[in-house]
C-alpha positions as CSV (number, residue, x, y, z in Angstrom):
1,X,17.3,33.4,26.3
2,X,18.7,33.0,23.1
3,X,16.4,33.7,19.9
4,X,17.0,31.8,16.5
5,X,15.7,31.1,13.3
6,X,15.5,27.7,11.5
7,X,14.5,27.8,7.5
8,X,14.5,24.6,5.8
9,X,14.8,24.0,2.0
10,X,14.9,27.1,0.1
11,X,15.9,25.8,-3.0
12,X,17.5,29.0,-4.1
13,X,16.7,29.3,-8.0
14,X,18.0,32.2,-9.5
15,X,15.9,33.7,-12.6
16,X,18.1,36.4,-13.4
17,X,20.8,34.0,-14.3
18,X,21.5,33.8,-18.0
19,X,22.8,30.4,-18.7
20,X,25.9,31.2,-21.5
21,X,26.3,29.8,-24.6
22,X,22.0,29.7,-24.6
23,X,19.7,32.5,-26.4
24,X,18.1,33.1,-22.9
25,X,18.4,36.5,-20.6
26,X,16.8,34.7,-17.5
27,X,16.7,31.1,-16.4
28,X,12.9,31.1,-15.5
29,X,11.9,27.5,-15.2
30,X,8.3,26.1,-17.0
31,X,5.3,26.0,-14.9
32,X,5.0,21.9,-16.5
33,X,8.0,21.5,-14.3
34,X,7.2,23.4,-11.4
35,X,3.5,21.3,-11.2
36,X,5.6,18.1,-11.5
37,X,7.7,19.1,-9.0
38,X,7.3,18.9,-4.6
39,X,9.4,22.3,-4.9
40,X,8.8,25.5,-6.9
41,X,11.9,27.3,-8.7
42,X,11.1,31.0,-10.0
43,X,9.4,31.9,-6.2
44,X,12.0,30.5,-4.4
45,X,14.5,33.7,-3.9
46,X,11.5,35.9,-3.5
47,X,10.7,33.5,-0.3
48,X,14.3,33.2,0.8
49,X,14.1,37.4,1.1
50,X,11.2,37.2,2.7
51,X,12.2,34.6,5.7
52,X,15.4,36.3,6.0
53,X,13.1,39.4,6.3
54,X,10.8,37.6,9.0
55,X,14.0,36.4,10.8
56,X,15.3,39.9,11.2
57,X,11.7,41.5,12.6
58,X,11.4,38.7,15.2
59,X,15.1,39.8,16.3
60,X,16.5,36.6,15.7
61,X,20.3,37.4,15.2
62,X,21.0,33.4,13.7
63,X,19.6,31.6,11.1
64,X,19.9,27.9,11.1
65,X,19.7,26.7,7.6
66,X,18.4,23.1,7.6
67,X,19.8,22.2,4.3
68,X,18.8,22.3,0.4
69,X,19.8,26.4,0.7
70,X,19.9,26.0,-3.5
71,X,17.7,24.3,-5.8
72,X,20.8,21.9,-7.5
73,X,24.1,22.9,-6.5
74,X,25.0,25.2,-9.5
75,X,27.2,27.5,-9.4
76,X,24.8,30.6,-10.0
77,X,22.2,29.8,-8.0
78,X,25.1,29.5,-5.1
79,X,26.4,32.5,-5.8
80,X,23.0,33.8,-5.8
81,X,22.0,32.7,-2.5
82,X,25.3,33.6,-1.3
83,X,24.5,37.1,-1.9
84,X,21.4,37.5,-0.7
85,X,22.8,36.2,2.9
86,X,25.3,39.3,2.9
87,X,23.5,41.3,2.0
88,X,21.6,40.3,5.6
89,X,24.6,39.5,7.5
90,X,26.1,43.5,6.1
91,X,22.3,45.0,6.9
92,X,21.7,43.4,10.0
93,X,24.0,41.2,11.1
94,X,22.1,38.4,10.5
95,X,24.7,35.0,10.3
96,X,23.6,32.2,8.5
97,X,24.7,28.2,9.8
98,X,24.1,25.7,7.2
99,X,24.2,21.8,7.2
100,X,24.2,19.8,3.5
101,X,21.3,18.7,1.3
102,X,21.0,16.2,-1.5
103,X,20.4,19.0,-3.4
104,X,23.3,21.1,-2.8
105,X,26.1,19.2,-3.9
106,X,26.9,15.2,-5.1
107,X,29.5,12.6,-4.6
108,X,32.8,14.1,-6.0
109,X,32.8,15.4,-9.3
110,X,29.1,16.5,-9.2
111,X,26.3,15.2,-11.8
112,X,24.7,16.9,-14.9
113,X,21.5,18.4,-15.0
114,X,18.7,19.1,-17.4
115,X,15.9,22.1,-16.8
116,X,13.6,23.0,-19.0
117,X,13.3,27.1,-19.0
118,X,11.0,29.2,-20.7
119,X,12.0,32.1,-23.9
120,X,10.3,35.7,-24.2
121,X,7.2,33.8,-25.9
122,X,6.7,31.2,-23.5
123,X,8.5,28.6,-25.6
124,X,10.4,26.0,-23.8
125,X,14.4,25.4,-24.4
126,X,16.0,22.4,-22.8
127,X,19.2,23.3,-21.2
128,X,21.6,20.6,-20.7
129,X,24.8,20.6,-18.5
130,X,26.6,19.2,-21.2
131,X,26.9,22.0,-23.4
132,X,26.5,24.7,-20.3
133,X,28.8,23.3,-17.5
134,X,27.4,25.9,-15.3
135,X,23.9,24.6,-14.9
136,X,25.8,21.0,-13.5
137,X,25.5,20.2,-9.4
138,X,28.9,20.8,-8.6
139,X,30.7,18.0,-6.5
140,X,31.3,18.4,-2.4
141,X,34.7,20.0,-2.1
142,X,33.8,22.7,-4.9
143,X,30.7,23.7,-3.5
144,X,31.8,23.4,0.1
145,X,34.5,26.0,-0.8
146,X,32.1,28.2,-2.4
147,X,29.6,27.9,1.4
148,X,32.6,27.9,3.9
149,X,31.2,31.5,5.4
150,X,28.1,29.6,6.8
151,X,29.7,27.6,9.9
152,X,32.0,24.8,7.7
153,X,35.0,27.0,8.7
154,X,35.5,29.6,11.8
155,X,35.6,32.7,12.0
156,X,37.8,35.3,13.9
157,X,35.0,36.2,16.4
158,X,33.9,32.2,17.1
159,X,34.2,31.4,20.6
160,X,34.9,27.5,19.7
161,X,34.7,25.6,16.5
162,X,35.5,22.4,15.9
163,X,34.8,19.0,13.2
164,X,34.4,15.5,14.3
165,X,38.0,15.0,13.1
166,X,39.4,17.7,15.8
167,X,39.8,21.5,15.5
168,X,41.5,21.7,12.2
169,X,39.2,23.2,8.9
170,X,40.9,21.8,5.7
171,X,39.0,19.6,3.6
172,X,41.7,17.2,3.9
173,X,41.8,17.0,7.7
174,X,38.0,16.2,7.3
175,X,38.0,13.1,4.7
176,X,37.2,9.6,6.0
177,X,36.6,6.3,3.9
178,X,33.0,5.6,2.2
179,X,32.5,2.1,1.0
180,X,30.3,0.6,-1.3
181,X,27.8,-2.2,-0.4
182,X,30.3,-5.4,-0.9
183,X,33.2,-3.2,0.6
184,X,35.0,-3.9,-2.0
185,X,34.9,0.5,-3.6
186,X,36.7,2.7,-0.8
187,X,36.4,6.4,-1.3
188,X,37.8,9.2,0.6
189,X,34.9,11.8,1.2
190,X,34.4,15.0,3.3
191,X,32.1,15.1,6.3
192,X,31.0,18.4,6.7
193,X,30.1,18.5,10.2
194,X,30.9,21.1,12.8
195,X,30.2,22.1,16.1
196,X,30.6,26.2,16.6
197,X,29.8,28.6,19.8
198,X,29.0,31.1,17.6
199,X,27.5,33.5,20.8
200,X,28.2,33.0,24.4
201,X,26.7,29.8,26.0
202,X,25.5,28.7,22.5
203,X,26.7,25.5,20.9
204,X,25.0,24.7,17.5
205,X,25.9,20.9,16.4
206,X,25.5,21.1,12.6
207,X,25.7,17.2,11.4
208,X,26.5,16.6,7.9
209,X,23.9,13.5,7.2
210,X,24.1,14.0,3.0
211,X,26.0,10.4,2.5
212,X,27.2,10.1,-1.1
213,X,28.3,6.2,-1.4
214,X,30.1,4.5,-3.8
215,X,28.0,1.7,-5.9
216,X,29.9,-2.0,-6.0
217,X,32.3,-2.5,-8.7
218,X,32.7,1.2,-9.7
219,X,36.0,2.4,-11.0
220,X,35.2,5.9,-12.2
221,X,35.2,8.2,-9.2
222,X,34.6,11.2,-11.3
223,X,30.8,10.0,-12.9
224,X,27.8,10.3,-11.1
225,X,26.4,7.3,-11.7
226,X,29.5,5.8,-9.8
227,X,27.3,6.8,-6.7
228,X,24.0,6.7,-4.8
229,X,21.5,9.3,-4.8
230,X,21.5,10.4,-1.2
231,X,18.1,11.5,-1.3
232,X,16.6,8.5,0.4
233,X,19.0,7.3,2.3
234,X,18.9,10.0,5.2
235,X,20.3,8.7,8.5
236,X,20.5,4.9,7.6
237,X,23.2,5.9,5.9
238,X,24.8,7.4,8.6
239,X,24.9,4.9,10.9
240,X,26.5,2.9,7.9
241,X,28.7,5.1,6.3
242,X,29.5,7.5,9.2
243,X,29.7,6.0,12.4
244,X,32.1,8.3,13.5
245,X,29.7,11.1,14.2
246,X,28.0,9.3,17.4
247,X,30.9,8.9,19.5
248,X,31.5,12.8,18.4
249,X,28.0,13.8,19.5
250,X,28.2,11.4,22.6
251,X,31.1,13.8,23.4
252,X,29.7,17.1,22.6
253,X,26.5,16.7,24.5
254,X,28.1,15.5,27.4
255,X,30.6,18.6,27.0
256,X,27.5,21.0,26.8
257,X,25.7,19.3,29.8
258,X,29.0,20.1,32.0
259,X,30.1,23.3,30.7
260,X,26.7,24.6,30.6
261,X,26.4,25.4,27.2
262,X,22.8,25.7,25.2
263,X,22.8,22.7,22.7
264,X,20.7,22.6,19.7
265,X,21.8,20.2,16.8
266,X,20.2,20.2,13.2
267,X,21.1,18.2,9.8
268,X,18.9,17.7,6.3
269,X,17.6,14.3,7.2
270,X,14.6,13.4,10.3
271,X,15.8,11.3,12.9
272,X,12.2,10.0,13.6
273,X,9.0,9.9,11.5
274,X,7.8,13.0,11.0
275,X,4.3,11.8,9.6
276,X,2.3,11.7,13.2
277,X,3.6,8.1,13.4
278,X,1.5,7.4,11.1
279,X,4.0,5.6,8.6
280,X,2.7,1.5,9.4
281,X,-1.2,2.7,8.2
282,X,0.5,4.5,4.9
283,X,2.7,1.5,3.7
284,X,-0.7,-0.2,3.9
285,X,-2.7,2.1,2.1
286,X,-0.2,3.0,-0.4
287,X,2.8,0.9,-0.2
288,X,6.4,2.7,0.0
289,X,5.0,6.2,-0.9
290,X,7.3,9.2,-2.0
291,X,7.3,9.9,1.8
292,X,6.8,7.1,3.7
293,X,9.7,4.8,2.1
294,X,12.1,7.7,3.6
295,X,10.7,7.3,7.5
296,X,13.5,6.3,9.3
297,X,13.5,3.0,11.0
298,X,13.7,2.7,14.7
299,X,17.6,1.8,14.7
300,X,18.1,5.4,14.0
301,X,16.1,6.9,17.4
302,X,17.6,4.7,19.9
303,X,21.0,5.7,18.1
304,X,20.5,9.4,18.3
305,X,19.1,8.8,21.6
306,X,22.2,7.5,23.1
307,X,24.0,10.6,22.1
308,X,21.8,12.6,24.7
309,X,21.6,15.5,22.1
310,X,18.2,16.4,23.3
311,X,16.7,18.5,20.1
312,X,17.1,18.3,16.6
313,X,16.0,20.1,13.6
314,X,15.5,18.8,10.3
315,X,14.1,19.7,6.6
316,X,14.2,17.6,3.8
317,X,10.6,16.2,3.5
318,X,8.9,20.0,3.3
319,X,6.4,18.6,6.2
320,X,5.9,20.8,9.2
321,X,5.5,18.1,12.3
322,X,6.8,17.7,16.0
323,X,7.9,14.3,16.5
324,X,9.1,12.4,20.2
325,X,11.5,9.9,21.2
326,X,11.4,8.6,24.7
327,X,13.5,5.6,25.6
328,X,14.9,4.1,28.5
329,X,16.1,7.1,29.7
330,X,17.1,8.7,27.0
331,X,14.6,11.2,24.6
332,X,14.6,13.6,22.7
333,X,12.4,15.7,20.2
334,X,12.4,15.7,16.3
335,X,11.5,19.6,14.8
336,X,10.2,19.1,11.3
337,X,10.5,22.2,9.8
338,X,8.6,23.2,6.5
339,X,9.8,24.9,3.4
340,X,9.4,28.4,1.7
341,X,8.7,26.4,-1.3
342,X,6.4,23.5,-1.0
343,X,3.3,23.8,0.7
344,X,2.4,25.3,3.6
345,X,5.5,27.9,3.2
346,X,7.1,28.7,7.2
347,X,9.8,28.8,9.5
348,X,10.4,28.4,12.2
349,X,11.5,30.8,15.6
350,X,13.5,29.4,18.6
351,X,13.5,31.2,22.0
352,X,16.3,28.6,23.9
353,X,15.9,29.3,27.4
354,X,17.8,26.2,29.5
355,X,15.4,23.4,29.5
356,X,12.6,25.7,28.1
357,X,12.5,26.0,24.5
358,X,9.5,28.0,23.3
359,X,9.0,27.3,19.3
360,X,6.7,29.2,16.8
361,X,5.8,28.3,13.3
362,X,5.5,31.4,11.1
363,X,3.9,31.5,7.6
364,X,5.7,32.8,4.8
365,X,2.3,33.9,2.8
366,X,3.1,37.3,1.8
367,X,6.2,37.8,-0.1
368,X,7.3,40.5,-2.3
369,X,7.6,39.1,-5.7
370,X,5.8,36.0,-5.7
371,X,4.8,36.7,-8.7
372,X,7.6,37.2,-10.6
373,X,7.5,34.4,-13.3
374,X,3.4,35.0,-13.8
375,X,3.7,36.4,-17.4
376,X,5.5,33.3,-17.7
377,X,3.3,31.0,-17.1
378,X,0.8,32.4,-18.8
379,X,2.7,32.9,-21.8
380,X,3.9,29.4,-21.8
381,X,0.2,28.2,-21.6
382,X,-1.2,30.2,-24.2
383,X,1.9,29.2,-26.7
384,X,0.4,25.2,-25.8
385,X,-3.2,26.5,-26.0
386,X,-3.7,25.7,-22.8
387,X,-5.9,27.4,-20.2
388,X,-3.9,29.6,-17.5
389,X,-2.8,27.8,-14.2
390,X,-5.1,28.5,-11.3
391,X,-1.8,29.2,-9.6
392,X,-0.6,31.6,-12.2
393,X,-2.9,34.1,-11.2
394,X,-3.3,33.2,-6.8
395,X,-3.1,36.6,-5.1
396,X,0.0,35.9,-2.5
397,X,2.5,33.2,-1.9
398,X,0.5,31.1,0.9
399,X,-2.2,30.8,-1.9
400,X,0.1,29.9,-5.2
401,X,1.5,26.9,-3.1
402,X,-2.4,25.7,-1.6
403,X,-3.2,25.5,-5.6
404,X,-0.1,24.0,-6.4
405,X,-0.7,21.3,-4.2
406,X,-3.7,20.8,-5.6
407,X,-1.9,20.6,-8.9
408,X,0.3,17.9,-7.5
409,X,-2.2,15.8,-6.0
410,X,-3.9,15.2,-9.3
411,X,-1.0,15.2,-11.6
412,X,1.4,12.9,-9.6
413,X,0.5,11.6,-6.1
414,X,-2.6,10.3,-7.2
415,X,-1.3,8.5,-10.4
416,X,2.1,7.7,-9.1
417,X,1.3,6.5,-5.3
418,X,-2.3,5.6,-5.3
419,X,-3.2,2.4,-6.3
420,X,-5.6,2.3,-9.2
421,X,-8.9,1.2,-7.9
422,X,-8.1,3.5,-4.5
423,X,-7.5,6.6,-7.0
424,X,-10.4,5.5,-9.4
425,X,-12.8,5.8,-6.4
426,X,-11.1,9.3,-4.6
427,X,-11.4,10.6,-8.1
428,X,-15.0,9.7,-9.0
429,X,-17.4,9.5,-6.1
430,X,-18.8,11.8,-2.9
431,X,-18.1,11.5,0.5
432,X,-21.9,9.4,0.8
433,X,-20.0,7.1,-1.2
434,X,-17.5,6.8,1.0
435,X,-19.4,6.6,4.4
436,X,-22.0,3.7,2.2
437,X,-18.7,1.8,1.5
438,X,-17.6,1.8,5.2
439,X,-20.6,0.6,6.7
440,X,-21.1,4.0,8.8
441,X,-24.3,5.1,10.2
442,X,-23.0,8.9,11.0
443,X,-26.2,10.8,10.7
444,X,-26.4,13.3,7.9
445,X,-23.3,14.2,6.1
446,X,-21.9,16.4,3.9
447,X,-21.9,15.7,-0.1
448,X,-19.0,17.0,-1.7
449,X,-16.6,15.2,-3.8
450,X,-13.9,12.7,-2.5
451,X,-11.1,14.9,-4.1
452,X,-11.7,17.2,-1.8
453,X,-11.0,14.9,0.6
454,X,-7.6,14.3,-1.1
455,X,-6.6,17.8,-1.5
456,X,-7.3,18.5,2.4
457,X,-5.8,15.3,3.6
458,X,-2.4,16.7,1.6
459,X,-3.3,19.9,3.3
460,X,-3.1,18.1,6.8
461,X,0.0,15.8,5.9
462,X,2.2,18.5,4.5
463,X,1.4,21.8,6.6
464,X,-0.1,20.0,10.3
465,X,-1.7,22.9,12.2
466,X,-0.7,25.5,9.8
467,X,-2.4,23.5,6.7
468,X,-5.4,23.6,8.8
469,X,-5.9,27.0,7.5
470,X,-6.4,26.4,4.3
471,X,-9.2,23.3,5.1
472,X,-12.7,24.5,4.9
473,X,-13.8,24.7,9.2
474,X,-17.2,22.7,7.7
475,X,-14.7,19.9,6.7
476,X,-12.4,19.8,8.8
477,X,-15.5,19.2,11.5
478,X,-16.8,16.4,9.7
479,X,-13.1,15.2,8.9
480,X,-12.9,15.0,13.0
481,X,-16.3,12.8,13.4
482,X,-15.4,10.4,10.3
483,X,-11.9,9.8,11.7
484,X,-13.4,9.0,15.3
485,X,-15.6,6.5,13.8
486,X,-14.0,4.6,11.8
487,X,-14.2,0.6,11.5
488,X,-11.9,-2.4,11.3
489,X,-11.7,-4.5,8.2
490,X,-9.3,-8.0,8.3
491,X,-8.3,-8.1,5.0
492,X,-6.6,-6.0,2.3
493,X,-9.2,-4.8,-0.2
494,X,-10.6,-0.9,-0.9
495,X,-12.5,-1.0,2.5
496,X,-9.6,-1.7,4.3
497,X,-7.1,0.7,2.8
498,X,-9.9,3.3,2.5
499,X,-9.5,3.0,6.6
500,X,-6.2,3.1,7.0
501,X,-6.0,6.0,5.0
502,X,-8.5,7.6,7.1
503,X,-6.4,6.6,9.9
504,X,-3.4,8.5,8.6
505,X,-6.0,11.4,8.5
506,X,-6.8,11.2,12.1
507,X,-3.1,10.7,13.0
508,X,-2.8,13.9,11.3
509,X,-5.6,15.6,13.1
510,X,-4.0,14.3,16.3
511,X,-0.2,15.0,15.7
512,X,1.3,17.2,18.7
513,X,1.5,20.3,18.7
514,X,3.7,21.9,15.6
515,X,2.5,25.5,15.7
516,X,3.6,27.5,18.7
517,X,4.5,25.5,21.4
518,X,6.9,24.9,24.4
519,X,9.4,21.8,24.8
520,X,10.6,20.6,28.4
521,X,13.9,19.3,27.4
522,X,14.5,17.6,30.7
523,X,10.7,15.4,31.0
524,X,10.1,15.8,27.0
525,X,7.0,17.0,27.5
526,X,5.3,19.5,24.8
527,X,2.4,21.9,25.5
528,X,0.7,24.3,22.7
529,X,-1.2,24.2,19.6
């Protein structure tokens, strides 16, 4: 048996960094960002300690890092992150394997950035990359060559390393051609995949699914806007741009099966949708959501099928979930694995035992520091005249992030993804409002507001069995007995959507199991909580 751990999306931000040429001594970033944002910035290296922390009491000696280790690719937050990792791997021996994310590095030549940061008095200062270069997303190769001690190049003690472009680990040896939509742009990028043995029997297949393309008629390689934002382009992009790796993964999962090695593959990006399968009933409700626009379509399972890799780990959408693909033959399972910043904050521990592969979701709620930039935030407030936070003052990390959801759901998924007469009701009315509107005859119910309802059903969506903790048990009961009784409406007004966002609730309620469970790699079948 073989024990690792997989953390997804850090974001490492570092506050002690003191952006030069600027009148600030820390880079703490506003709480006006951080409630706008899926992410928060000041907690995030506190969290990173403490996962790295959790990964060394379990006795995990490996830590799969599922992309987005910093918060934008600057050099200081790198450097910071960097740190922090050996300081483990010196303590404890603790090695660190790391795939890409969009927020790590772009296209070439990077982009610039702008991050509002708080003074002593709670004031905010704009920092803009084009008077500090330092706070820009540096561009692949740079940042590559700042990461290469987490897996992009061997080391002396690997048993086998090798890229989808052979055994050699210069940048240049692992370039191939990127075109833009008309074909007409060609650019020369680096795919940063690798395939290492870095214990005996152990192969860890680290694909590189962070696709920076070049947009049609662009002739200046070295600005950003010459390219796409990777964000949501995820694995479509890879069967476009970089069709290279599936032949490669073909290979090194045939390899495994022979030589007997223990495969387990992970990039940024899902493979399958990660939502409960519940992506159909949201482009209903909502239309192409935040989330739900980056679902991948079913072109991409059958094509990672074929590749017989039998389990993958992903990050990227900060959603804990288990998700299945079984084809004519060919299956395999789709690890979802939460972030230390977004809500519910986890990781995730792999026992790899053959076929057997025992998983368990552990809950970052307690960290050391969480409450670092607190003063901040409340100095920043009282500066505006506003009142403090709710968050500002939450007693441990697990909590700060519940009210920060809350913070989000009101201040940008309602008004940005809702549509208006959907968010005027959810904002206004009580659940007998609700079950009047749907025609239900469910006995007595509760009466408490609809927002609730909101907040919990973001609770479900984002954290699956580990958000349940945070749901009221009386709700959650009644959540159970609505969902089961829900009826079918033909056409596309507030009734209908109403439903099919309840539906998405009861896919939620239903999803398998994501908390500690067991996979069977050889039937696919799952058994747990």
């Amino acid at each position: 048996m073989i024990r690792v751990a997989v953390i997804a999306d850090p974001h490492v931000h570092d506050c002690g960094w003191a952006p030069s040429g600027t009148r600030l001594g820390g880079a703490i970033r506003s709480f006006g960002d951080t409630a706008a944002s899926t992410r928060v910035f000041n907690e995030s290296l506190p969290a990173f300690r403490a996962a790295l922390e959790r990964a060394v009491a379990e006795g995990a000696g490996l830590v799969l890092l599922v992309g987005d280790l910093t918060d934008d690719g600057q050099a200081p937050n790198i450097a910071a992150a960097l740190s922090l990792i050996g300081e483990f791997r010196q303590r404890h021996g603790l090695r660190v394997l790391a795939t890409p994310g969009n927020h790590d590095l772009f296209a070439i030549r990077g982009r610039p950035q702008e991050k509002t940061f708080l003074a002593v008095d709670g004031a905010p200062v704009l920092l803009r990359s084009a008077d500090c270069p330092e706070a820009a997303t540096l561009g692949t190769h740079d940042a590559l060559a700042l990461m290469q001690g987490l897996g992009y190049r061997p080391e002396p003690a690997d048993l086998h390393w090798e890229c989808p472009f052979g055994t050699d680990p210069s940048w240049q040896a692992r370039e191939y051609p990127v075109s833009s939509p008309d074909g007409r742009v060609t650019v020369r990028m680096i795919d940063a995949s690798y395939l290492i043995e870095p214990a005996e029997g152990l192969w860890v297949l680290s694909i590189d699914s962070n696709v920076c393309a070049p947009r049609n008629g662009v002739t200046d390689m070295a600005d950003a806007a010459s390219f796409r934002d990777p964000t949501g382009a995820g694995w479509p992009a890879v069967l476009r741009h970089r069709a290279h790796l599936l032949p490669w993964m073909r290979d090194v999962a045939a390899r495994a099966a022979r030589l007997g090695k223990q495969l387990v593959a992970f990039s940024h990006y899902p493979v399958l949708d990660v939502l409960a399968g519940t992506g159909e009933d949201e482009m209903q409700a909502f239309g192409p959501t935040g989330l739900a626009r980056r679902v991948p379509p079913p072109e991409v399972a059958i094509s990672f099928a074929s590749t017989g890799v039998p389990l993958h780990f992903s990050g990227h959408l900060h959603v804990n979930d288990t998700a299945r693909h079984i084809g004519q033959g060919q299956g395999f399972f789709n690890i979802s694995v939460p972030s230390p910043v977004g809500f519910c904050p986890a990781m995730k521990i792999a026992d790899l035992d053959g076929a057997q592969v025992r998983i368990r979701s552990l809950p970052l709620v307690k960290v050391p520091g969480h409450d670092l930039a607190f003063a901040a935030y409340l100095a920043e407030a009282g500066l505006a005249g506003h009142p403090a936070p709710p968050a500002s003052c939450a007693p441990d990390h697990g909590s700060f992030l519940d009210r920060h959801l809350v913070e989000l759901v009101h201040g940008r998924y309602l008004p940005r993804e809702w549509q208006v007469d959907m968010a005027e009701f959810v904002s206004n009315r009580r659940i007998p409002d609700l079950v009047t509107l749907l025609g239900l005859s469910l006995g007595q119910v509760p009466d408490f507001s609809l927002r609730h309802l909101v907040e919990d059903w973001y609770r479900l969506r984002k954290g699956g069995t580990l958000g349940m903790a945070y749901v009221a048990p009386d709700r959650l009961e009644f959540y159970r007995h609505l969902c089961a009784n829900l009826p079918e409406f033909a056409d596309d007004g507030l009734s209908s959507r109403l439903v099919a966002f309840l539906r998405i609730m009861r896919g939620y309620l239903g999803r398998l199991p994501n908390g500690d469970f067991t996979l069977d790699l050889r039937d696919l079948s799952i058994s747990g909580n």
